[in-house]
N, C-alpha and C positions, 0 to 999 in steps of 0.2 A: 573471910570475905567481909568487906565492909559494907553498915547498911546502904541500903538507897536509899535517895531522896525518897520522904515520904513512905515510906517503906513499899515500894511498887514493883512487886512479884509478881508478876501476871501467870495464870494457869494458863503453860503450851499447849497445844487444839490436840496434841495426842494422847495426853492425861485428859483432856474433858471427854473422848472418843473409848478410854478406859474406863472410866468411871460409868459413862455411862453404860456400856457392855454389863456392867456389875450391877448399876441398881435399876438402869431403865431410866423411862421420861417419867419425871416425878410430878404428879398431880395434886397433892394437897399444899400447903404452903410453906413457901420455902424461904429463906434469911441468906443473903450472901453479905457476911459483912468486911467483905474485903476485894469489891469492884471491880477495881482497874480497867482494861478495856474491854469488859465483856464477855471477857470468852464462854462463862457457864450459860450465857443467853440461849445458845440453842438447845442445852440440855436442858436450862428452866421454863424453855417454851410453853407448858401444857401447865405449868404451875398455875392452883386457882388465885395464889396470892406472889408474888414478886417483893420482900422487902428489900432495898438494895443499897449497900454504905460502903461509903472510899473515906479516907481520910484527906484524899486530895481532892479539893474545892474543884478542880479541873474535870473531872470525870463525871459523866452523865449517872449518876447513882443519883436516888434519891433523898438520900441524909449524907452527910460529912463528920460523923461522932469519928473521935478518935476510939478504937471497939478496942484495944486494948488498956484503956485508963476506965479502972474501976468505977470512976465517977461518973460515967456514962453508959454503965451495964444495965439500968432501971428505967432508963431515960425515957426509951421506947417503949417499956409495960413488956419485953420481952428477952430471955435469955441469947447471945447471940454465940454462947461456946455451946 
């Protein structure tokens, strides 16, 4: 399969409805660094922290790092693998 544009894999809502069965509503803070249109939002609900990164400028994330280019892993003061 060839990539997509921007690499924009969106997690399907029956994978976020598995995960969460598995770990629960997660409360302490959380890193999605891979946006897209939201779908982990309502399992991040209850998160005390929300950090949130797309690579596509278009998406309501709060950074645009590209999280796979090494020279952006330090960027934020945080590991995001």
């Amino acid at each position: 399969m060839p990539r997509l544009p921007l690499d924009r894999y969106d997690t399907p809502p029956h994978y976020v409805s598995a995960l969460q069965a598995v770990i629960g509503q997660p409360t302490s803070t959380v890193y999605d660094p891979c946006y897209g249109r939201g779908n982990l939002d309502s399992l991040f609900a209850r998160a005390r922290r929300l950090y949130t990164n797309d690579l596509n400028p278009r998406v309501g994330s709060r950074w645009h790092f590209d999280a796979a280019d090494p020279a952006n892993w330090g960027v934020l003061g945080f590991d995001w693998c």
